[in-house]
N, CA, C, O and CB atoms as a CASP TS submission, in Angstrom:
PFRMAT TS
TARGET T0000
AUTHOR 0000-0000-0000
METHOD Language model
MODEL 1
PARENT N/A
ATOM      1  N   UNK     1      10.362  -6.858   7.662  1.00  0.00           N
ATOM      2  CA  UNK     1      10.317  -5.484   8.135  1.00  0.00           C
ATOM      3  C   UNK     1       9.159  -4.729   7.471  1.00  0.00           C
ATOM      4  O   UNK     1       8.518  -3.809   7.978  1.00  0.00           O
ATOM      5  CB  UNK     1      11.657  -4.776   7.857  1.00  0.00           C
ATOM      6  N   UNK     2       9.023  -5.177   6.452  1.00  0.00           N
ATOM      7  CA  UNK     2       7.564  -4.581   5.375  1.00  0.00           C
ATOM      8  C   UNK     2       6.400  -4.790   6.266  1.00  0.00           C
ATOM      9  O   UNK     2       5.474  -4.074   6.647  1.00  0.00           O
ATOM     10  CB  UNK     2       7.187  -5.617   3.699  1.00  0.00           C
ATOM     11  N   UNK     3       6.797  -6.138   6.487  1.00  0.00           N
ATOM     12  CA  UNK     3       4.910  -6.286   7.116  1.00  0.00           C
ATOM     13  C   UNK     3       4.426  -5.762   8.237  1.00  0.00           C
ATOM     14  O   UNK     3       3.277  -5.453   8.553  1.00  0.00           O
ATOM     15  CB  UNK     3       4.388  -7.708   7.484  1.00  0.00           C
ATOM     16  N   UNK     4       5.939  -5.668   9.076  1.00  0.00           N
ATOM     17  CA  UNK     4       5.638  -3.950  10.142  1.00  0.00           C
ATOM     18  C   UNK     4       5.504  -3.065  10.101  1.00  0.00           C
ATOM     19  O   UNK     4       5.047  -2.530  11.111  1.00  0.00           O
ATOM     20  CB  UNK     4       6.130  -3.363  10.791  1.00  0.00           C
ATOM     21  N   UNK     5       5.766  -2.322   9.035  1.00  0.00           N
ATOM     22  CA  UNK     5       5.438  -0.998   8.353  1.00  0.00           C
ATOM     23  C   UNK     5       3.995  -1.054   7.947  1.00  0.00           C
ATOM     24  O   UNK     5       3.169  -0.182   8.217  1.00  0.00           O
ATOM     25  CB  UNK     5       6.367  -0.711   7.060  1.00  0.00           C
ATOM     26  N   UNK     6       3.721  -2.361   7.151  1.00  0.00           N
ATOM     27  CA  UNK     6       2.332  -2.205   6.571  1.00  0.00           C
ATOM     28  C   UNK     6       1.303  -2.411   7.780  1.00  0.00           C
ATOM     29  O   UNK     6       0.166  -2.035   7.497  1.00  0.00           O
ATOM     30  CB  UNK     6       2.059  -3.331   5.328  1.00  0.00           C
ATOM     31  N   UNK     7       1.499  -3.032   9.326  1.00  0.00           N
ATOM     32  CA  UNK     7       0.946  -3.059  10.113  1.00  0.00           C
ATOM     33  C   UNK     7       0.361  -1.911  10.894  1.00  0.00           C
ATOM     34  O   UNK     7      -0.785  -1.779  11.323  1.00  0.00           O
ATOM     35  CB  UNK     7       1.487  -3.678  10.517  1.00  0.00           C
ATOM     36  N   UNK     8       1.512  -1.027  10.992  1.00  0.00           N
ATOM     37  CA  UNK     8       1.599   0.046  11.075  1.00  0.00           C
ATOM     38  C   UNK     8       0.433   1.243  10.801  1.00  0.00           C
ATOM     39  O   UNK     8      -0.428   1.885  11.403  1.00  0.00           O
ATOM     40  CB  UNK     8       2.507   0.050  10.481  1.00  0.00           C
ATOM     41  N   UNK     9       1.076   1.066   9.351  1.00  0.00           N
ATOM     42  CA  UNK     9      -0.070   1.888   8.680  1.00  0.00           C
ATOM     43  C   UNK     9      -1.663   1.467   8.428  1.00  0.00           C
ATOM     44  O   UNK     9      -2.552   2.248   8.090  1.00  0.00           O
ATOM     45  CB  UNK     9       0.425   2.128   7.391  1.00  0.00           C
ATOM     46  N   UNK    10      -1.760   0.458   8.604  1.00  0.00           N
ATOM     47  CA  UNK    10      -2.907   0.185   8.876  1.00  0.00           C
ATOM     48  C   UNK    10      -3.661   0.612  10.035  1.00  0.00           C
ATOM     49  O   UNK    10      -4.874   0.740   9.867  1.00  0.00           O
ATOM     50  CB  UNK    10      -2.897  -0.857   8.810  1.00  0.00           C
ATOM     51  N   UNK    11      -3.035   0.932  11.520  1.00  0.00           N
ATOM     52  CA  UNK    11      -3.446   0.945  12.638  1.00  0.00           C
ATOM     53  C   UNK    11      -3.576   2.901  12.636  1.00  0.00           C
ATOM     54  O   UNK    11      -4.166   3.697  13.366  1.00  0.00           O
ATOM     55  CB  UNK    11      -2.336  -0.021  13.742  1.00  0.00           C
ATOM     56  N   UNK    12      -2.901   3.013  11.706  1.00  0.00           N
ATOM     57  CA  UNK    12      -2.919   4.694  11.760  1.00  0.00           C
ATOM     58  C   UNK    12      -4.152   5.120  10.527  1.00  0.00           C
ATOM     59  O   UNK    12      -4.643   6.246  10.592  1.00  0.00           O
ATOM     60  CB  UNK    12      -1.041   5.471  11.253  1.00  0.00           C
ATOM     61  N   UNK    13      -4.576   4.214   9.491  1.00  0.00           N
ATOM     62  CA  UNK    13      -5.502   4.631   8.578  1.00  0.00           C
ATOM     63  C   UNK    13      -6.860   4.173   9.654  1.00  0.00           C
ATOM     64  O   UNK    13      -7.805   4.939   9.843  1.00  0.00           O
ATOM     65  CB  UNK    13      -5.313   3.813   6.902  1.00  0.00           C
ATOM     66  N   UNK    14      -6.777   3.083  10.166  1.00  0.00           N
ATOM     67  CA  UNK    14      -7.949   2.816  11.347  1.00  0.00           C
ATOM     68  C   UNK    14      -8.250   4.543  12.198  1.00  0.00           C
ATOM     69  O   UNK    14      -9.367   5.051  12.303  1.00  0.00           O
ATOM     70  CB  UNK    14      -7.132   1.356  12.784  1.00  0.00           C
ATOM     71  N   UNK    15      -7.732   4.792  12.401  1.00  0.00           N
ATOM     72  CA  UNK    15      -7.375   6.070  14.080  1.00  0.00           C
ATOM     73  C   UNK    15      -7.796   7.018  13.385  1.00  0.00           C
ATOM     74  O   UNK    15      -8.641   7.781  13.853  1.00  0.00           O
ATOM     75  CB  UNK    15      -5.499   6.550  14.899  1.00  0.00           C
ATOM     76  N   UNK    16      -7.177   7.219  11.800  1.00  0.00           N
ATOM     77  CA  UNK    16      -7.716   8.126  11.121  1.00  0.00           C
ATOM     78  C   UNK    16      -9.090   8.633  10.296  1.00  0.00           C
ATOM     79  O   UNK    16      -9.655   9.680   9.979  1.00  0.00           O
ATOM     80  CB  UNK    16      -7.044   8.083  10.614  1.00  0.00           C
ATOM     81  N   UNK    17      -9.234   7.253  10.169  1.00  0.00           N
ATOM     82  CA  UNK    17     -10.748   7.784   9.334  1.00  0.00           C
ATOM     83  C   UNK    17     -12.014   7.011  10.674  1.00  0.00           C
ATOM     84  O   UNK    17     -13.119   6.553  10.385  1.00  0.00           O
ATOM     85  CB  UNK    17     -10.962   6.706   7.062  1.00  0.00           C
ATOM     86  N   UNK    18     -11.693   7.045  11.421  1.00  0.00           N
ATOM     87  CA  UNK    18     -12.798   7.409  13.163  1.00  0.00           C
ATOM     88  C   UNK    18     -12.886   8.428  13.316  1.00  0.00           C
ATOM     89  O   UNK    18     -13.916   9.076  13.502  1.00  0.00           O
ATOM     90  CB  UNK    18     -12.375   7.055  14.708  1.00  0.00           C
ATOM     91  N   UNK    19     -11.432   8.906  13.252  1.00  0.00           N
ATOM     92  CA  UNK    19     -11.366  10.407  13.677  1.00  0.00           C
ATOM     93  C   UNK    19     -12.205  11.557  13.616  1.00  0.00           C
ATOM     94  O   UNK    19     -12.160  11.718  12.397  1.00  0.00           O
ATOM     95  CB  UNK    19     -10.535  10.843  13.173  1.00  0.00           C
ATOM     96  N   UNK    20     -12.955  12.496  14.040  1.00  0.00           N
ATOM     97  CA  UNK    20     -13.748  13.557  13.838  1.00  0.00           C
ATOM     98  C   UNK    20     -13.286  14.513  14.509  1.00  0.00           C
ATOM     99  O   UNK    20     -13.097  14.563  15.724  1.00  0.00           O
ATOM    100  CB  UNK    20     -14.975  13.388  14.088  1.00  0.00           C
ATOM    101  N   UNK    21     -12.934  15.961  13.038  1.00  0.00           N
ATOM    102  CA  UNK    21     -12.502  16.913  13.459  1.00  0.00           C
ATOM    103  C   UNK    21     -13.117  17.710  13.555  1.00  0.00           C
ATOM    104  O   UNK    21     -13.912  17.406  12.665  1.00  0.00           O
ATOM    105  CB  UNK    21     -11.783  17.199  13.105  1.00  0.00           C
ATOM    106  N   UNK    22     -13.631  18.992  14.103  1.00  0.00           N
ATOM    107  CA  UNK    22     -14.375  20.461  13.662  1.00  0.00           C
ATOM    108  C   UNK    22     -13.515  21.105  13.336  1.00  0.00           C
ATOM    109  O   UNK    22     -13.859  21.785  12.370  1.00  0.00           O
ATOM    110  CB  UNK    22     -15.149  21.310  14.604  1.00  0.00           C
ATOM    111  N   UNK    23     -11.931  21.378  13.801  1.00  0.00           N
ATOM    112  CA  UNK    23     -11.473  22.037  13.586  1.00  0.00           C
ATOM    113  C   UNK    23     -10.957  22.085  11.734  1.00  0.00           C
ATOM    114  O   UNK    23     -10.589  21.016  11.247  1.00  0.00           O
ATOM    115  CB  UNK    23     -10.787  21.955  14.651  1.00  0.00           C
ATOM    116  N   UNK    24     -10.978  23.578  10.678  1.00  0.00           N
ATOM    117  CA  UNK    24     -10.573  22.904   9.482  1.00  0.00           C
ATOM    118  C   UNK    24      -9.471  23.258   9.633  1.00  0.00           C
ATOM    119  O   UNK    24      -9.559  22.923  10.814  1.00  0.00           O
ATOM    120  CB  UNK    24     -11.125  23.132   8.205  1.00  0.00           C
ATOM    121  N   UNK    25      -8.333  23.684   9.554  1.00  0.00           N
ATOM    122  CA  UNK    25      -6.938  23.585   9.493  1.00  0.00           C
ATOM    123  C   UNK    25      -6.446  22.030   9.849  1.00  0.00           C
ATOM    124  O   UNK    25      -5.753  21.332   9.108  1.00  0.00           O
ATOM    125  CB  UNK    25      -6.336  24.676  10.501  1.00  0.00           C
ATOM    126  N   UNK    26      -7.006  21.626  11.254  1.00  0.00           N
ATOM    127  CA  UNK    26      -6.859  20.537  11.960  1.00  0.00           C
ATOM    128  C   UNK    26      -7.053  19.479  11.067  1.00  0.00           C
ATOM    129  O   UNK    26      -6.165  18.636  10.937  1.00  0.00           O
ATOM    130  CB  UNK    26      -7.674  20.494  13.058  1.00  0.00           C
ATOM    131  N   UNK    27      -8.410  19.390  10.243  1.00  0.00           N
ATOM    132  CA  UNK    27      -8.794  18.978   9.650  1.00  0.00           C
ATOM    133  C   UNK    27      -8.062  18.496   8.298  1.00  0.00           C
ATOM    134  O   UNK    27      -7.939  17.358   7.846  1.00  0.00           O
ATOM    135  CB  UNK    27      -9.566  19.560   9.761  1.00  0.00           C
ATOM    136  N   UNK    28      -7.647  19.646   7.838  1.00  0.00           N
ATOM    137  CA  UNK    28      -6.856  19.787   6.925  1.00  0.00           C
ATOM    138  C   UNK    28      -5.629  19.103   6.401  1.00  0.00           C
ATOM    139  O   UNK    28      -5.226  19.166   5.239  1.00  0.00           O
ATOM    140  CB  UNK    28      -6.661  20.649   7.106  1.00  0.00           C
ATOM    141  N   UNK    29      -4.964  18.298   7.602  1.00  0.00           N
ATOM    142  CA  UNK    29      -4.112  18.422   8.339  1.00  0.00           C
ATOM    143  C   UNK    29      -4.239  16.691   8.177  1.00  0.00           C
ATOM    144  O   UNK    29      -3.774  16.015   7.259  1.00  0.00           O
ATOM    145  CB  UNK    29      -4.290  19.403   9.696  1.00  0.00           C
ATOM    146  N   UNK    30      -4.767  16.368   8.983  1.00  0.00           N
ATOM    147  CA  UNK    30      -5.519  15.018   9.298  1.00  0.00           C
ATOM    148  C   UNK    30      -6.294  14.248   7.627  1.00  0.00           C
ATOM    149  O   UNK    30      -6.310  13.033   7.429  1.00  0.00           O
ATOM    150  CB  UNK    30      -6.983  15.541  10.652  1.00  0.00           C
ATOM    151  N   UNK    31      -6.800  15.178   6.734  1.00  0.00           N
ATOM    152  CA  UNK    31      -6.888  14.627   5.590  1.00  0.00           C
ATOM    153  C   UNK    31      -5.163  14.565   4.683  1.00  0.00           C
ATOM    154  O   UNK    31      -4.914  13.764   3.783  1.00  0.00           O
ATOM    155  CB  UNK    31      -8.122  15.544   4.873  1.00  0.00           C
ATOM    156  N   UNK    32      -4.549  15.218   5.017  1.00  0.00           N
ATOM    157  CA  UNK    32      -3.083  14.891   4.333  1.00  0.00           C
ATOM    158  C   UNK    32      -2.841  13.434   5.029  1.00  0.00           C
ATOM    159  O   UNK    32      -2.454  12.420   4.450  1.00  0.00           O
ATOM    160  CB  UNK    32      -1.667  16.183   4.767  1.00  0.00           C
ATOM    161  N   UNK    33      -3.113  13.553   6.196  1.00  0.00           N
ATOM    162  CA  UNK    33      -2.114  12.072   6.920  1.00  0.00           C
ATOM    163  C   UNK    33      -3.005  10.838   6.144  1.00  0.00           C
ATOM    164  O   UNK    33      -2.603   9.941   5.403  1.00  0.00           O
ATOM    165  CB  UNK    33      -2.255  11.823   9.237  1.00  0.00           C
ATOM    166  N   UNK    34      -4.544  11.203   6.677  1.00  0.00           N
ATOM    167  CA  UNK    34      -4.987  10.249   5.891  1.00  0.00           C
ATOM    168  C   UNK    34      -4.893   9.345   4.223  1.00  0.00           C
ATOM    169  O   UNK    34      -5.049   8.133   4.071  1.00  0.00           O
ATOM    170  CB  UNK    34      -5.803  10.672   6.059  1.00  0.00           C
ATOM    171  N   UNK    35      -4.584  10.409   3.096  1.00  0.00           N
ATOM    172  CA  UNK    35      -4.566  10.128   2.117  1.00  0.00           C
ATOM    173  C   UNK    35      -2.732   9.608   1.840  1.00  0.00           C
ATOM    174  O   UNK    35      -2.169   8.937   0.974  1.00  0.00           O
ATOM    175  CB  UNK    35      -5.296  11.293   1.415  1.00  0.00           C
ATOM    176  N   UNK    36      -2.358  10.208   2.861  1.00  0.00           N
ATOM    177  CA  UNK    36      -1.033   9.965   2.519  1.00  0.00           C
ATOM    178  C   UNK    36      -0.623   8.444   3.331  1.00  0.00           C
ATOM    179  O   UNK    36       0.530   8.093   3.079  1.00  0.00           O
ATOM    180  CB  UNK    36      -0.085  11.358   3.001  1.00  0.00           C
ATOM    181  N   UNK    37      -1.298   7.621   4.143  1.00  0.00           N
ATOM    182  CA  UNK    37      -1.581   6.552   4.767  1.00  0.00           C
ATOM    183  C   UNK    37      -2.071   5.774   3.715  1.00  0.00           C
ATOM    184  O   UNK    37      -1.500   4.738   3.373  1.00  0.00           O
ATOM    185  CB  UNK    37      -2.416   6.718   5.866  1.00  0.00           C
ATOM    186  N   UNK    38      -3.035   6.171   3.202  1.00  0.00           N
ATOM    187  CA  UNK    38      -4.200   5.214   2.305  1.00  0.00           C
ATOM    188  C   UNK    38      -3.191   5.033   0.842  1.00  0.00           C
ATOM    189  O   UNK    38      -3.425   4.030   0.168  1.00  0.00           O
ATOM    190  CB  UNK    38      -6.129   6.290   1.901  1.00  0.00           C
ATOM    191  N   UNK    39      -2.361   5.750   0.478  1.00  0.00           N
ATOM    192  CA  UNK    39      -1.128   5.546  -0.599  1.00  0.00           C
ATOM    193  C   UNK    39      -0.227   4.815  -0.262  1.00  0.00           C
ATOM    194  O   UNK    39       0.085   4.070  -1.191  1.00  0.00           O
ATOM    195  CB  UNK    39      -0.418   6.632  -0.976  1.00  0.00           C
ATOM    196  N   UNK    40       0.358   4.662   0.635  1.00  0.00           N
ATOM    197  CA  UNK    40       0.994   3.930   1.322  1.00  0.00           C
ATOM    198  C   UNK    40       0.483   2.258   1.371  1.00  0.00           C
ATOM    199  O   UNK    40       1.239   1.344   1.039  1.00  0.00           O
ATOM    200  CB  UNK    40       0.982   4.641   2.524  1.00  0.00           C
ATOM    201  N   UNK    41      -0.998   2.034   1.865  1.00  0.00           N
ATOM    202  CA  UNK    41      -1.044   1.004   2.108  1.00  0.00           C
ATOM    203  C   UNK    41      -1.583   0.471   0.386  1.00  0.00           C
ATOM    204  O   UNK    41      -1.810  -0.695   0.064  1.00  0.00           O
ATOM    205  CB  UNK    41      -1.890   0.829   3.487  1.00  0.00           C
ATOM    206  N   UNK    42      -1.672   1.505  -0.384  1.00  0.00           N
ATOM    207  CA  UNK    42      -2.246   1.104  -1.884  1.00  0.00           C
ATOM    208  C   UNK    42      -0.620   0.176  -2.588  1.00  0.00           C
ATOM    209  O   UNK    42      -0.465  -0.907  -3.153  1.00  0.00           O
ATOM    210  CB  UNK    42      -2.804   3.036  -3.046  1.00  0.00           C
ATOM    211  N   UNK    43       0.256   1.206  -2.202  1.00  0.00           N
ATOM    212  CA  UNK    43       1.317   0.746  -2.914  1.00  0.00           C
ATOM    213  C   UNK    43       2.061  -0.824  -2.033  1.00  0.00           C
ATOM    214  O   UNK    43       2.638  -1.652  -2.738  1.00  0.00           O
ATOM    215  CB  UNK    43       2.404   2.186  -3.023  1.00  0.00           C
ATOM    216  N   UNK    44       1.955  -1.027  -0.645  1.00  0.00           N
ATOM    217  CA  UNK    44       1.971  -1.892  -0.271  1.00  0.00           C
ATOM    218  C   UNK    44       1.220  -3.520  -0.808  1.00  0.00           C
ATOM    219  O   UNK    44       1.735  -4.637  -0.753  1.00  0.00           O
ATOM    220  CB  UNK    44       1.759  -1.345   0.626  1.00  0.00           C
ATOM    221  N   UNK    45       0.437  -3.290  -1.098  1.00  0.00           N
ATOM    222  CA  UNK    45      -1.238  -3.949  -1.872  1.00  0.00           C
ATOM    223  C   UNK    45      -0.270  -4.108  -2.669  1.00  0.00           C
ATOM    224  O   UNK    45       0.405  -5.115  -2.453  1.00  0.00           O
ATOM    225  CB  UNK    45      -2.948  -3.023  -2.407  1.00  0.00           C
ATOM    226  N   UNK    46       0.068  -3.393  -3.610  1.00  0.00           N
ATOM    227  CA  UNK    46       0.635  -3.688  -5.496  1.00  0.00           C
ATOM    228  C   UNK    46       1.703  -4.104  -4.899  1.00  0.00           C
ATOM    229  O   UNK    46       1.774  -5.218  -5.419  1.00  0.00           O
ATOM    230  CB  UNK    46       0.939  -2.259  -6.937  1.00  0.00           C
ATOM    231  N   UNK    47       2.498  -4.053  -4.269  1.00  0.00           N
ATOM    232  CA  UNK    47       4.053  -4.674  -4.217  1.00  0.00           C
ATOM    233  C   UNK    47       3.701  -6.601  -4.220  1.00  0.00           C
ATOM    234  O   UNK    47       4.115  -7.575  -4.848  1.00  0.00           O
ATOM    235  CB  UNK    47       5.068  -3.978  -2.313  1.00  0.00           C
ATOM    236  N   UNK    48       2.611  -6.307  -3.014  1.00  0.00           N
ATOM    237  CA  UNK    48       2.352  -7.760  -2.734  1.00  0.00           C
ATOM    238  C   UNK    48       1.622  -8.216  -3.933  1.00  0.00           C
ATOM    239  O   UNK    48       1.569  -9.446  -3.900  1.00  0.00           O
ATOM    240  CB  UNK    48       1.509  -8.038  -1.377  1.00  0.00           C
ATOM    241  N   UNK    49       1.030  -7.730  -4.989  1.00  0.00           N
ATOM    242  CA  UNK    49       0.375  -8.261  -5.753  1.00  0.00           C
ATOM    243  C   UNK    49       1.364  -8.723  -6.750  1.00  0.00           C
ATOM    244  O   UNK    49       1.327  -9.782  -7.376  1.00  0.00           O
ATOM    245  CB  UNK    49      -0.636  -7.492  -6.130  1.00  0.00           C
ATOM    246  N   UNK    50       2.497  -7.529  -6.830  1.00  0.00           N
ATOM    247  CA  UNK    50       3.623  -7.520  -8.186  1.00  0.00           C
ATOM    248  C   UNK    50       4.438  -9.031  -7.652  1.00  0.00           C
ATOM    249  O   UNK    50       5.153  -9.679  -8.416  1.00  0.00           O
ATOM    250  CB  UNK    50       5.013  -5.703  -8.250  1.00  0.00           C
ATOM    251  N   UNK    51       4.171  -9.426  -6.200  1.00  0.00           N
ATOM    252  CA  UNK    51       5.354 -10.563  -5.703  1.00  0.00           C
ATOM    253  C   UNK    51       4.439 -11.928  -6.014  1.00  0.00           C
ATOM    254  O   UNK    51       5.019 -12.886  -6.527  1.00  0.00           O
ATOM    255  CB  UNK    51       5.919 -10.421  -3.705  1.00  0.00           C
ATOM    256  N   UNK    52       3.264 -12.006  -5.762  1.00  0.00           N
ATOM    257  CA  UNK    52       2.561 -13.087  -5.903  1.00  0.00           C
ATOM    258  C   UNK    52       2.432 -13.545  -7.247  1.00  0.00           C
ATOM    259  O   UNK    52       2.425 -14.704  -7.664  1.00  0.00           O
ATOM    260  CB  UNK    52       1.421 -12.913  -5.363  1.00  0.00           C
ATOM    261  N   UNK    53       2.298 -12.092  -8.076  1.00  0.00           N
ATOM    262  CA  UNK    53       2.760 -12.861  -9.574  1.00  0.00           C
ATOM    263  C   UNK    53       3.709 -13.233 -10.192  1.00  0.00           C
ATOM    264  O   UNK    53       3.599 -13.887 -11.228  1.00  0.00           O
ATOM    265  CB  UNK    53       2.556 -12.434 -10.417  1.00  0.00           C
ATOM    266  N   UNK    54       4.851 -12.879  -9.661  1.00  0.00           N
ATOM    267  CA  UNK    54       6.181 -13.351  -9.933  1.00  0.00           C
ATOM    268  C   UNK    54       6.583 -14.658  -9.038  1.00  0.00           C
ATOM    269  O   UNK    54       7.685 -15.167  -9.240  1.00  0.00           O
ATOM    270  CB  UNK    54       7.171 -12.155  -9.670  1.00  0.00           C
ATOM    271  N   UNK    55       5.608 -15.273  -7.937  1.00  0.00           N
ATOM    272  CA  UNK    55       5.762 -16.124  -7.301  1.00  0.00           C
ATOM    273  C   UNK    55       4.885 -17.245  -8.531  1.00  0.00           C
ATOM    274  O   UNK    55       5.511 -18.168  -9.052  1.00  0.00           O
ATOM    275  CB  UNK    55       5.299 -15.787  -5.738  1.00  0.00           C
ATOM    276  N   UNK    56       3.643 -17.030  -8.808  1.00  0.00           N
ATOM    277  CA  UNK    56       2.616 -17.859  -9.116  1.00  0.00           C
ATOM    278  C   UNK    56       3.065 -17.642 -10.558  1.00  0.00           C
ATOM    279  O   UNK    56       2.757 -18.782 -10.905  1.00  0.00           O
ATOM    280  CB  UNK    56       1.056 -17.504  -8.597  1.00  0.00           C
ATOM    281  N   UNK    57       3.576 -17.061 -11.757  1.00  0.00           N
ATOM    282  CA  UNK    57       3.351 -17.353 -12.988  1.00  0.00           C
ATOM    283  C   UNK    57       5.115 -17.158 -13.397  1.00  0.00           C
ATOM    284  O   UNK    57       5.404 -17.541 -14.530  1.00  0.00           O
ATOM    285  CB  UNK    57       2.059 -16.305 -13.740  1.00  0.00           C
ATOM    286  N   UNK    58       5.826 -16.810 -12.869  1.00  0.00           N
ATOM    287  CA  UNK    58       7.019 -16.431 -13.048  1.00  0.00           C
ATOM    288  C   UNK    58       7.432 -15.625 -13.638  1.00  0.00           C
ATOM    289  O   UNK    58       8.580 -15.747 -14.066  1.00  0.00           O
ATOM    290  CB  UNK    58       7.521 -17.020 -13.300  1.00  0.00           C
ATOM    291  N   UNK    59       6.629 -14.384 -13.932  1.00  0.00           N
ATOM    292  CA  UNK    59       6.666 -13.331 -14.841  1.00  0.00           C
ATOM    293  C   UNK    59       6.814 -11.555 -14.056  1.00  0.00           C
ATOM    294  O   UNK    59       6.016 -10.878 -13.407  1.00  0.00           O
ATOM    295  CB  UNK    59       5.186 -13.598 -15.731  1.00  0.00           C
ATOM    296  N   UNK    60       7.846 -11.385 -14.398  1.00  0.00           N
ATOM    297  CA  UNK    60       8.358  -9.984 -14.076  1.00  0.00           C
ATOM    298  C   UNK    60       7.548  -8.859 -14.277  1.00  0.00           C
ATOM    299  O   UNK    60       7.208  -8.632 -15.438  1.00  0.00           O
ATOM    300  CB  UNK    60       9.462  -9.705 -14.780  1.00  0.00           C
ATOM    301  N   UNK    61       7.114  -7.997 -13.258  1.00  0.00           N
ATOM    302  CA  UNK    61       6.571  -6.810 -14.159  1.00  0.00           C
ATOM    303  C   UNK    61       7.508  -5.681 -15.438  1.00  0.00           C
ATOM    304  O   UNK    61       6.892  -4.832 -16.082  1.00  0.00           O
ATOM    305  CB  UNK    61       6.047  -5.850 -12.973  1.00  0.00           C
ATOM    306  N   UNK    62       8.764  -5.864 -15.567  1.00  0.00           N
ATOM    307  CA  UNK    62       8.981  -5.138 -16.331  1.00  0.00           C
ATOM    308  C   UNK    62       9.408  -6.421 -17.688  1.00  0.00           C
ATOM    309  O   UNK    62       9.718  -5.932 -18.774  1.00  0.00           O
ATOM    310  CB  UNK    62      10.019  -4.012 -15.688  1.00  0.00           C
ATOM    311  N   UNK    63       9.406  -7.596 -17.602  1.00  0.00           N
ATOM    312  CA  UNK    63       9.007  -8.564 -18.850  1.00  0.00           C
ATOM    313  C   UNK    63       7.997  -9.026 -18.952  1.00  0.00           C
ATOM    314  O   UNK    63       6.982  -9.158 -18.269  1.00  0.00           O
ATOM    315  CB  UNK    63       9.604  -9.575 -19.041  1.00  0.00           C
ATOM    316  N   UNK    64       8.426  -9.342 -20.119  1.00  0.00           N
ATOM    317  CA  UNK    64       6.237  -9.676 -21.278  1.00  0.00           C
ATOM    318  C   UNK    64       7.011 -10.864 -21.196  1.00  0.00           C
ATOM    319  O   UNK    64       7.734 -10.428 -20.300  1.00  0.00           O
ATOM    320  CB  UNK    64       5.393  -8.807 -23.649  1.00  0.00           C
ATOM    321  N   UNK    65       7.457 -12.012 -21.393  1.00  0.00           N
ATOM    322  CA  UNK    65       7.920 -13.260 -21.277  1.00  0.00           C
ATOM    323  C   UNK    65       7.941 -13.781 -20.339  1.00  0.00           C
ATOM    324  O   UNK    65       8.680 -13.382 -19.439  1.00  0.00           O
ATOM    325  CB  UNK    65       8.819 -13.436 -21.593  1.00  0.00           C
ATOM    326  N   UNK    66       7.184 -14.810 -20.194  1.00  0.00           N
ATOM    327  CA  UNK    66       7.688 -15.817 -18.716  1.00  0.00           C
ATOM    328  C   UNK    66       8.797 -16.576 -18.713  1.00  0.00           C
ATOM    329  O   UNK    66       9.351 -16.919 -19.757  1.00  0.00           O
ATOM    330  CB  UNK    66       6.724 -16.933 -18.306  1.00  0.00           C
ATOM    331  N   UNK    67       9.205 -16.897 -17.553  1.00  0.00           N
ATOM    332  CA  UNK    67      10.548 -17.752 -17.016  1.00  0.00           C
ATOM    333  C   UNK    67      10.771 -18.997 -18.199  1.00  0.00           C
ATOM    334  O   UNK    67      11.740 -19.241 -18.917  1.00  0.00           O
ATOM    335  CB  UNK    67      10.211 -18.561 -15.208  1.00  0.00           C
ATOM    336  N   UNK    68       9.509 -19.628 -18.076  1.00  0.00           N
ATOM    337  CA  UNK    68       9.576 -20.815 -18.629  1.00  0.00           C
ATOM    338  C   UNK    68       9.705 -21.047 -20.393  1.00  0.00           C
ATOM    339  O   UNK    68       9.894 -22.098 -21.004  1.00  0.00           O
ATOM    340  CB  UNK    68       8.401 -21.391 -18.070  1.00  0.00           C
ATOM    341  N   UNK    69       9.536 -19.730 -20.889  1.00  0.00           N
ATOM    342  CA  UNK    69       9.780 -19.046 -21.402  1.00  0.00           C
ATOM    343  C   UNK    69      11.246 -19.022 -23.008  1.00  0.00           C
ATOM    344  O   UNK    69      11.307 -19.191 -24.226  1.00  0.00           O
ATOM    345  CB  UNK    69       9.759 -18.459 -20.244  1.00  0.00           C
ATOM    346  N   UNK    70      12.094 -18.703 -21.867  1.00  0.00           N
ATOM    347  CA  UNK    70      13.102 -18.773 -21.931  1.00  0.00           C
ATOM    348  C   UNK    70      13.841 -20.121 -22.124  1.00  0.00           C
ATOM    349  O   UNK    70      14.914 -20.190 -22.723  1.00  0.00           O
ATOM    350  CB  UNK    70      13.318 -18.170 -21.101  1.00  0.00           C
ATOM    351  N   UNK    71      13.227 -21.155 -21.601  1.00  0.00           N
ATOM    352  CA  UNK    71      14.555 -22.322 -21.703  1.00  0.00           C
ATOM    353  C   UNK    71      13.920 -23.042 -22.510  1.00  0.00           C
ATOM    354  O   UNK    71      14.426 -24.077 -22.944  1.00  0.00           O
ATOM    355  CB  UNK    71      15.146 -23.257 -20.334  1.00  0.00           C
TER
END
């Protein structure tokens, strides 16, 4: 369901930064969606980064110890 969301927002940060406004309120407006898109797909990025390292080294972001670690 993530990777539809993150699809998502990708297709709306595309639409958005093409976009050309004159109007500034409009404008205004359209830089909230944008930055608030581009956070979105930042924190998407780190989730997948926080999973690949817990896939590839076995290490938690909130532990300093790895899996292997332990036994």
């Amino acid at each position: 369901m993530e990777k539809r969301h993150g699809a998502r927002f990708l297709k709306m940060f595309a639409f958005l930064s093409r976009k050309k406004i004159e109007d500034f309120q409009q404008g205004l407006v359209y830089d909230f969606l944008y930055y608030t898109v581009l956070s979105e797909i930042k924190s998407l990025r780190l989730k997948a980064f926080e999973l690949k390292k817990i896939l590839r080294h076995g290490v938690f972001p909130t532990q300093k110890k790895s899996l292997e670690s332990l036994y």
